[in-house]
N, C-alpha and C positions, 0 to 999 in steps of 0.2 A: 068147918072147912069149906061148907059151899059158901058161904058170906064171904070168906077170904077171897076164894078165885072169880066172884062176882066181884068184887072192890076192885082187881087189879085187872081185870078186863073192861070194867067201865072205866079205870084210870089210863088204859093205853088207847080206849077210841078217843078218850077227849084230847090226846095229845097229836095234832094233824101236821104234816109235814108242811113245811112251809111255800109259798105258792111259787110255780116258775118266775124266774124275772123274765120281764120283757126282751127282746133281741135288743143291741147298743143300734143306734146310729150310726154310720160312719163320719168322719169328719167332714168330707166331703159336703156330705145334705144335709148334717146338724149346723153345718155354718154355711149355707147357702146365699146368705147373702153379702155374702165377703167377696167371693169370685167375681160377680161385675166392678166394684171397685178394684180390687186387686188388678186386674186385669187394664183398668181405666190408668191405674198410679205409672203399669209397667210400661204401657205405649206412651204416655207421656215423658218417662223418662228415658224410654228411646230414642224420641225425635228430636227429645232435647242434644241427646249425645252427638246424634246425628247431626243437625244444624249445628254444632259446636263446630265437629270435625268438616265440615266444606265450606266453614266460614275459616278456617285455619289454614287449609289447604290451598284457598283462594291467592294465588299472587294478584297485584295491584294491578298489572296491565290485562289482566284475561277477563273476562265474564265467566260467571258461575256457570258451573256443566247444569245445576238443577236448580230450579226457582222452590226454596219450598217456603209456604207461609203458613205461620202458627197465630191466632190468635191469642196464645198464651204469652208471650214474648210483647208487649209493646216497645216502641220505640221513643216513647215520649218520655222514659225514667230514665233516660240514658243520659248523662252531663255532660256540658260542653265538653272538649278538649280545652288543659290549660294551659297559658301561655309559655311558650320555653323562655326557662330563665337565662339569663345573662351569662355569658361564658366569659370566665379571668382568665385572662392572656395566661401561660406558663412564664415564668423568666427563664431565661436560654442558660444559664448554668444547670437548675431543672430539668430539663429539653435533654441534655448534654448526659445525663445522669441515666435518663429515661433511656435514653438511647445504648449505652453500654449495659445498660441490663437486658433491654430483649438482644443485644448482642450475643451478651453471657448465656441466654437462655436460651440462642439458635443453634449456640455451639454445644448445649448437652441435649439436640435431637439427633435421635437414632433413626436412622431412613435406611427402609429397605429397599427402597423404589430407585433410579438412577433418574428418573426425571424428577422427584421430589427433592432428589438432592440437589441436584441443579439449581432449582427454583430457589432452595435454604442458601445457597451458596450464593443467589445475585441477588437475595435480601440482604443478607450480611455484607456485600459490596457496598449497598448502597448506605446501608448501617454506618460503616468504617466513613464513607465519602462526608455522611453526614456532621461526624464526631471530628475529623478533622479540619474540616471545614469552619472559616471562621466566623459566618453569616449562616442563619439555620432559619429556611423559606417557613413562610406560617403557614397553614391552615385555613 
């Protein structure tokens, strides 16, 4: 019996529990070096939005409220302007067609306004002037 509970006491020291794991990282400082670019991607595509929207906002007669300049933006990939093509005269029976339809289409607007209405009512005058009219001015 002493041989038995020496076997089964040497067989429970050799069995050692397994070691702590180490603490995790956080994602944060396991990928540290993600956040300067991350950070580089985000402001670049801020400014981009930005220079989007005050190049949008710009009417033709004003000067921009803010000069901003991007290196990243060249101007030299930009293509001409092309040339406007050629406009085909309409034929005045066409013309004539065109005309009773936005006709048609002034009389199914619903205006809540009394000066909207107004405005709809001396398009449609000049609509009607147009369509009776035997000579239709060009453009």
């Amino acid at each position: 019996m002493a041989t038995q509970s020496a076997t089964s006491a040497s067989s429970s020291s050799n069995i050692q529990p397994p070691p702590p794991q180490p603490p995790k990282e956080s994602l944060g400082r396991r990928y540290k070096f993600i956040w300067p670019l991350l950070l580089a991607v985000n402001f670049s595509i801020g400014a981009y939005l930005f220079t989007r929207t005050t190049k949008e906002e710009k009417t033709e007669g004003e000067a921009p409220a803010t000069a901003v300049t991007s290196t990243a933006i060249s101007t030299a990939s930009v293509p001409p302007p092309a040339a406007p093509k050629p406009v085909k005269p309409i034929p005045i029976d066409e013309q004539i067609e065109l005309f009773k339809w936005i006709l048609e289409e002034k009389r199914k607007v619903k205006t809540k306004d009394p000066q909207e209405k107004k405005r709809i009512d001396e398009e449609k005058a000049i609509l009607k002037q147009f369509i009776r009219s035997k000579s239709i001015p060009t453009l």
